[in-house]
C-alpha positions as CSV (number, residue, x, y, z in Angstrom):
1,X,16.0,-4.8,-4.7
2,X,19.3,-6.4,-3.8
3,X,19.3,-8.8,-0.8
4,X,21.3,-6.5,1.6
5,X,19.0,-4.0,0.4
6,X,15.8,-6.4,1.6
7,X,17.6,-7.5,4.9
8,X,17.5,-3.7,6.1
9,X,13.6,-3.7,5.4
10,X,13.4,-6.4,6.9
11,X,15.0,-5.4,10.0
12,X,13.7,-4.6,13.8
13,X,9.8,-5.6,12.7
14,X,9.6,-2.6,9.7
15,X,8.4,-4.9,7.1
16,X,6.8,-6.9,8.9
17,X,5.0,-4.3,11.1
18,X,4.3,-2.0,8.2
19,X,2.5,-4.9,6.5
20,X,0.7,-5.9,9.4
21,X,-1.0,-2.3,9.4
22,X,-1.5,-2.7,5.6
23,X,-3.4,-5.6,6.0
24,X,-5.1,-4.4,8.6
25,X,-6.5,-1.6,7.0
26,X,-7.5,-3.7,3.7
27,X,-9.4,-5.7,6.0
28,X,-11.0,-2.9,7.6
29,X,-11.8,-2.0,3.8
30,X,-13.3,-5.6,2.8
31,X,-15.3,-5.2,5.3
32,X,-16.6,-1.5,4.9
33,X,-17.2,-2.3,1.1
34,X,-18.8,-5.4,1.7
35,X,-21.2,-3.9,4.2
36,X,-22.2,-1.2,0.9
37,X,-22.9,-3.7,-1.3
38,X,-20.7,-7.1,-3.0
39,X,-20.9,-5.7,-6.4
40,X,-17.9,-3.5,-4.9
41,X,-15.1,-6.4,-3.5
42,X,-12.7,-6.3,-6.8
43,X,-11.9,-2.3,-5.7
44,X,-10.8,-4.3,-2.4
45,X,-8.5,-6.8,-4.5
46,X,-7.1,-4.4,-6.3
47,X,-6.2,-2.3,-3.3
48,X,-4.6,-5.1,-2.3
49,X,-2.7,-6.2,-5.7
50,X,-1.1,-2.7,-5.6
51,X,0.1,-2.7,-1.4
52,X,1.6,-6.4,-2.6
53,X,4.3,-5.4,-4.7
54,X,5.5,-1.9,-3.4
55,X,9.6,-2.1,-1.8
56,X,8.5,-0.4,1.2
57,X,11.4,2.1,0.5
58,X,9.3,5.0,1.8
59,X,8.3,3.3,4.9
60,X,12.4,2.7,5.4
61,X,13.6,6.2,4.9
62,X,10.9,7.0,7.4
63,X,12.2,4.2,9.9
64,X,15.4,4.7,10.2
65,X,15.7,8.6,10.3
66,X,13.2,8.1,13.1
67,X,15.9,5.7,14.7
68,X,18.6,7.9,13.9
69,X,17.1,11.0,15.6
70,X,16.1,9.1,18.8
71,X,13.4,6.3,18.5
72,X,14.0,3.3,20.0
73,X,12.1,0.0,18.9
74,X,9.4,-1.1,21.0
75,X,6.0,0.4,22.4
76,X,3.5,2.4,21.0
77,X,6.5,5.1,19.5
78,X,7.7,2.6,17.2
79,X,3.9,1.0,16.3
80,X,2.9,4.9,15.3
81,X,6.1,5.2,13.0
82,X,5.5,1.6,11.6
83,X,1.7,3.2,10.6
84,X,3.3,6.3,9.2
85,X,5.1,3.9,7.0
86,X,2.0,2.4,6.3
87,X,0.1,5.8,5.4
88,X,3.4,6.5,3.3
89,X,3.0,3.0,1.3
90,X,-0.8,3.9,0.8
91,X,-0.1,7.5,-0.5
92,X,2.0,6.0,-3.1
93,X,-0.9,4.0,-4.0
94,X,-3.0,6.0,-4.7
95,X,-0.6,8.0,-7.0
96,X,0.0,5.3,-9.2
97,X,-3.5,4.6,-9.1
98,X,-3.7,8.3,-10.6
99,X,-0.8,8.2,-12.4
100,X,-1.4,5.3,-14.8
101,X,-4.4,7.0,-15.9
102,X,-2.8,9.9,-16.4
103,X,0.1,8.4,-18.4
104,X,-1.9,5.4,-20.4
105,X,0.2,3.2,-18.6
106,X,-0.1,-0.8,-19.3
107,X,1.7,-2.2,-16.9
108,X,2.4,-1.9,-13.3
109,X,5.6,-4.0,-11.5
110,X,5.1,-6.8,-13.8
111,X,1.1,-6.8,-13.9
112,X,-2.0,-5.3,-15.7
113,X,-2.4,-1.9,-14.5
114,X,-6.0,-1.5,-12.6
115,X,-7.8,0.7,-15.1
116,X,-7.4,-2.0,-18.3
117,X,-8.2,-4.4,-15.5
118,X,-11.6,-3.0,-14.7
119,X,-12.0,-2.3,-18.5
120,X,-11.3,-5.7,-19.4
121,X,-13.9,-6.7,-17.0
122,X,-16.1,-4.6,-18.1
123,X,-15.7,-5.9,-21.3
124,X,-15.7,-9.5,-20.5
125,X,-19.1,-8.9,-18.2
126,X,-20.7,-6.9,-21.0
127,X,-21.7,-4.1,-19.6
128,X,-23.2,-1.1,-21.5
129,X,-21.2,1.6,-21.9
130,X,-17.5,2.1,-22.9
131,X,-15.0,-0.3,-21.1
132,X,-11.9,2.3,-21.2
133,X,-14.3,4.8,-19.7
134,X,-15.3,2.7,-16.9
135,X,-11.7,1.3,-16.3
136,X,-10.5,4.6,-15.7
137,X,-12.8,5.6,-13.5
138,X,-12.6,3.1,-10.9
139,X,-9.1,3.3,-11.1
140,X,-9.7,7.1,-10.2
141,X,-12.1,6.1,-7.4
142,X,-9.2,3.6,-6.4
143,X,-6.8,6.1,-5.9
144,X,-9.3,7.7,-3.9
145,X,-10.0,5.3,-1.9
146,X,-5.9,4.7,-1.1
147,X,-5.9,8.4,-0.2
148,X,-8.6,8.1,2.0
149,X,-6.7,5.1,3.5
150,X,-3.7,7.4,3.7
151,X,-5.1,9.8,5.8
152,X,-6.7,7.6,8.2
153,X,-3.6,5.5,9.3
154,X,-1.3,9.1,9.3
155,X,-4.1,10.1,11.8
156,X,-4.3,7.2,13.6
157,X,-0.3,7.2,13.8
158,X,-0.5,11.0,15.3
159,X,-2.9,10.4,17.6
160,X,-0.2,8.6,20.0
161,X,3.0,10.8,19.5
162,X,3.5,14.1,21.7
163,X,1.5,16.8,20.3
164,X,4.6,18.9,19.8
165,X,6.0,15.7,17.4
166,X,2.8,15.2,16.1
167,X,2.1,18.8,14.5
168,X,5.9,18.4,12.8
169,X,5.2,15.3,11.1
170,X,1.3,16.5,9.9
171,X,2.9,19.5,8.4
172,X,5.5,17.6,6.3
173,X,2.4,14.8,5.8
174,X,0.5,17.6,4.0
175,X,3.1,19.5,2.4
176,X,4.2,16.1,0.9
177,X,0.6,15.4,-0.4
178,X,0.1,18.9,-2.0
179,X,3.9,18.8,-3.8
180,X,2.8,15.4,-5.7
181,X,-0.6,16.7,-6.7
182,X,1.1,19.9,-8.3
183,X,4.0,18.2,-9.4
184,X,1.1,15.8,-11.2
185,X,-0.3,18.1,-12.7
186,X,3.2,20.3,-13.8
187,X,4.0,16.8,-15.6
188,X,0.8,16.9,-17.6
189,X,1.9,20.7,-18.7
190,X,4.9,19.8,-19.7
191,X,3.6,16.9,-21.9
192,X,0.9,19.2,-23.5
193,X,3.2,22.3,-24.1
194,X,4.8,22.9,-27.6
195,X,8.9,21.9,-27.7
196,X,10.5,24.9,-27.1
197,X,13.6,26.2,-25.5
198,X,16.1,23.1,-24.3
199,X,16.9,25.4,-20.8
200,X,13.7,25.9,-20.4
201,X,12.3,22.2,-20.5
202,X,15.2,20.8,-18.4
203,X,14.2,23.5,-15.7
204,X,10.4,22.3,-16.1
205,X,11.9,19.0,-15.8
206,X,13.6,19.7,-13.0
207,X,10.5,21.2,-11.2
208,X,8.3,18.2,-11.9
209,X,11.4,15.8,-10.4
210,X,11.6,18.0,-7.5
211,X,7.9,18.0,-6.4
212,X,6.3,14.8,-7.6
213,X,9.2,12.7,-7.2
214,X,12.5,14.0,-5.1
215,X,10.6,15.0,-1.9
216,X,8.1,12.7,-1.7
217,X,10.4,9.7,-2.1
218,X,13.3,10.8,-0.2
219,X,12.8,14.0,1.8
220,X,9.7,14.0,3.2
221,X,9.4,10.3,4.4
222,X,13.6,11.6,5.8
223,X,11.7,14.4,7.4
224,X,9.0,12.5,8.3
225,X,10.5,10.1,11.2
226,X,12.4,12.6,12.3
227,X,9.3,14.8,13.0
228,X,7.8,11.8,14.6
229,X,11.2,11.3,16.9
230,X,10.9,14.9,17.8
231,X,14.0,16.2,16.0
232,X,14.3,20.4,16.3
233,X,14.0,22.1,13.2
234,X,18.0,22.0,12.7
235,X,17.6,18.3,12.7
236,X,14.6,18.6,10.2
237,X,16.3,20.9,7.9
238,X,19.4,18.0,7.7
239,X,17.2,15.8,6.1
240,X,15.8,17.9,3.8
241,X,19.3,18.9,2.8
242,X,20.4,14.8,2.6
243,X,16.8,14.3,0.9
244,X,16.5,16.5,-1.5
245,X,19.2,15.5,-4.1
246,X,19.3,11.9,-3.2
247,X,15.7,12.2,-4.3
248,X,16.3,13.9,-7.4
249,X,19.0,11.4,-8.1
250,X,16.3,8.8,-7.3
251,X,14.0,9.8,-10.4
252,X,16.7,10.5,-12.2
253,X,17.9,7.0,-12.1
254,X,14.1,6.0,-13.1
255,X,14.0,7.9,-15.7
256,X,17.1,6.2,-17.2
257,X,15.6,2.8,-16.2
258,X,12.1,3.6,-18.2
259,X,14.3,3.4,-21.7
260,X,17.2,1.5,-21.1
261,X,15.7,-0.5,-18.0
262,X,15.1,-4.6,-18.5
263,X,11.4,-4.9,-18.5
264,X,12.2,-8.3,-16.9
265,X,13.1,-6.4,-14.1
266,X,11.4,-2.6,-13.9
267,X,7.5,-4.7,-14.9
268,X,7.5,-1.8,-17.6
269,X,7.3,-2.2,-21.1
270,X,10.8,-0.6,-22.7
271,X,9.9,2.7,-23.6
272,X,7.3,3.2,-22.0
273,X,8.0,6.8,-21.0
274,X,8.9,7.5,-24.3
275,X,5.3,6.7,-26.1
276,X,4.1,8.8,-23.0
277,X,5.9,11.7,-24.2
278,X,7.7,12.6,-20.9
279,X,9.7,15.6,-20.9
280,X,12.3,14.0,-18.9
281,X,15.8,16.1,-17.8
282,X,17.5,13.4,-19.8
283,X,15.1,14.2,-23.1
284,X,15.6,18.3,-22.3
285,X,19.9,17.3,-22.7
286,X,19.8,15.2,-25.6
287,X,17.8,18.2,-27.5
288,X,20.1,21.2,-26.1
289,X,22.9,19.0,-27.2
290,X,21.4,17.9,-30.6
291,X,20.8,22.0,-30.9
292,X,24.0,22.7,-29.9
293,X,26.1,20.5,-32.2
294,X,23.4,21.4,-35.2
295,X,21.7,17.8,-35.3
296,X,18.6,18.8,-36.8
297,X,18.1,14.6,-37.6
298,X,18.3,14.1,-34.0
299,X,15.8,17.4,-33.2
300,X,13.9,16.1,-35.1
301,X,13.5,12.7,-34.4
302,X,13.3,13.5,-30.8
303,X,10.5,16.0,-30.8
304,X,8.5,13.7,-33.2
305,X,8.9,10.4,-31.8
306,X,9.1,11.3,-28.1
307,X,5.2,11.0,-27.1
308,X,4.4,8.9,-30.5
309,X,2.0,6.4,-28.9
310,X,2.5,3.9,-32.0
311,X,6.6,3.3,-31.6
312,X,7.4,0.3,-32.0
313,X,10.2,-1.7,-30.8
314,X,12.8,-0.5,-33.8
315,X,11.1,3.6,-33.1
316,X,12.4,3.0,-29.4
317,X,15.4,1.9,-30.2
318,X,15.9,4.7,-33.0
319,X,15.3,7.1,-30.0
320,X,17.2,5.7,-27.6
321,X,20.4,5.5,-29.9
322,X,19.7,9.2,-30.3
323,X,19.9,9.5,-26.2
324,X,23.0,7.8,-26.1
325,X,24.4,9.0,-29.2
326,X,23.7,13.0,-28.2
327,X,26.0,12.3,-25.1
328,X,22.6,13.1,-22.6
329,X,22.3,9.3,-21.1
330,X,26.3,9.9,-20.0
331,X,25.3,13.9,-19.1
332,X,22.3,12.2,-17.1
333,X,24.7,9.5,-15.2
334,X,27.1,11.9,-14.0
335,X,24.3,14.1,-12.9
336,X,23.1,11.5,-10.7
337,X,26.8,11.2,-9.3
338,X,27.2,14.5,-8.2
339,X,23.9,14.5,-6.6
340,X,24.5,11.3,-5.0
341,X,27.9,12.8,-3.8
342,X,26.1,16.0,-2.4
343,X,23.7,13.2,-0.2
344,X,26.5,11.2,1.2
345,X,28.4,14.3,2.3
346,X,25.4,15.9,4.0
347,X,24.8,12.5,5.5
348,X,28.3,12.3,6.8
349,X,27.9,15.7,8.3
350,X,24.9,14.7,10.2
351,X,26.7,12.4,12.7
352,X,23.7,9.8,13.2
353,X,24.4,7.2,15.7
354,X,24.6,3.2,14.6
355,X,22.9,1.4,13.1
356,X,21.0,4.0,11.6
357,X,23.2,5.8,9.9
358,X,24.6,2.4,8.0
359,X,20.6,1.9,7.2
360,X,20.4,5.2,6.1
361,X,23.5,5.0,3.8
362,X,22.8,1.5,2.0
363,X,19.0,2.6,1.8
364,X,20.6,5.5,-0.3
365,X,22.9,3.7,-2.5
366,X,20.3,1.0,-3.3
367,X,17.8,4.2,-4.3
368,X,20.2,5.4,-7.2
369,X,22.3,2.0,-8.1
370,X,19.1,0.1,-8.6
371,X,18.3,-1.4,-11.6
372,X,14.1,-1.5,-10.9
């Protein structure tokens, strides 16, 4: 995250008040797990690998549409906003708890992801059984756990806001939680379904950006704070129109980053979402535009390599020449453009006062110009 980008997170106690609940709750936790039994304390440390290395974007979007719709820092508003964030952070946990099972993942900002953690435990402790069986299911039972954690500082956030307020931001709590578990499981059809129709995989695509990604990112942690502020439902319905593509240009940008991203930088092996066979918006362009121009070497190097667990570094590279080459990675960027255009316009219409609305605006640009 760039430095300007940090020094806005950093601002008026967020990261440091969002943390603070964080590490409250782990030690809540440690001490909950302990009381079970000791065998349980590395699900506690790897709770707390996971909450270490997360931007806190979420928790910002939240923030600062709460300050741009009213809130004022200080008192027991801003400390129920701050655990918001915090229930925010620990709902993304638990996704990529989930989500790295789900996608075979190996690596996670830089480190070992926490089911071949607990497999490679398991295998190191020799315990009976199958380690890859046992490391996914306690990184399951993690994600669990971080939901469970998620729902107990959202209610503990609520339970000091106006009733009114409070109702607002539960409904756009649970609506949020619902979209990613569909848009989960829409991503896991679209990797299991036969190639077909180009139109039809970019609007699949599109779906599973939109409700596993777009809102939950962007919108709903916009909609979120202002909820919590006690914005009308005009206000509300400005965010979702400001969140909504500057969320979609979010993923988009991450999907870009997952095959031509640094992995010095991203923590994820290059290609990654390749060997994972996701049926990304920039995968469903290069094919229509392969189809289109009669290709058939780049059809078919596409629909056989993309989900090819065993590409190596020369297969990715072969594929991602084929991106390029088709004309989708340019397609993809200027997709991201307009959508970013759409977000800064509906955020100039909004009129939020200072300094929120400069928060709001570099908050944005760092979501689709980052390069992690």
């Amino acid at each position: 995250m760039p430095p300007e980008t940090l020094a806005l997170v950093d601002r008026e106690n967020l990261r440091a008040g969002v943390d603070a609940a964080l590490a409250r709750h782990v030690s809540r936790l440690s001490g909950t797990v302990s009381a079970v039994s000791p065998d349980a304390a590395p699900l506690v440390d790897a709770v707390q690998r996971m909450l270490a290395g997360g931007k806190r974007l979420r928790a910002a979007f939240c923030y600062w549409s709460w300050r741009a719709h009213g809130g004022e820092p200080g008192g027991d508003a801003e400390r129920a906003v701050l655990r918001a964030g915090a229930a925010l952070e620990l709902f993304q946990a638990a996704a990529l708890f989930h989500d790295d099972v789900m996608d075979d993942s190996s690596t996670r900002r830089g480190l070992p992801t926490a089911h071949l953690v607990f497999a490679e435990r398991h295998a190191s402790q020799r315990y009976r059984g199958a380690a890859r069986r046992f490391g996914d299911g306690a990184a399951i039972l993690l994600g669990d756990l971080a939901l469970v954690a998620s729902e107990e500082e959202m209610s503990a956030a609520l339970a000091t806001v106006e009733p009114g307020a409070a109702r607002a931001a539960r409904e756009v709590f649970d609506l949020m939680r619902t979209e990613v578990t569909v848009g989960q499981y829409l991503d896991l059809l679209a990797q299991a379904m036969p190639w077909g129709d180009p139109s039809a995989d970019e609007r699949r695509a599109r779906d599973v950006v939109r409700a596993k990604s777009a809102r939950y990112s962007v919108e709903h942690p916009l909609t979120l704070g202002a909820a919590l502020a006690g914005a009308d439902e005009t206000a509300l319905a400005g965010c979702r129109e400001v969140g909504l593509p500057l969320g979609e240009a979010f993923q988009l940008r991450d999907d870009l980053l997952g095959v031509l991203g640094d992995p010095g930088t991203t923590g994820k092996p290059a290609g990654d979402d390749l060997r994972e066979g996701k049926r990304t918006v920039l995968v469903a362009r290069a094919l229509a535009r392969a189809d289109a121009a009669g290709d058939r070497a780049a059809v078919d190097a596409l629909t056989r390599g993309v989900g090819d667990p065993s590409l190596d570094e020369q297969g990715v590279a072969r594929l991602t020449e084929v991106l390029v080459g088709t004309g989708a990675v340019a397609e993809v960027e200027q997709l991201i453009a307009d959508l970013t255009g759409r977000a800064f316009a509906a955020i100039d219409a909004r009129g939020w006062p200072e300094p929120a609305r400069e928060a709001l605006t570099a908050l944005a640009r760092a979501a689709v110009e980052r390069s992690a």
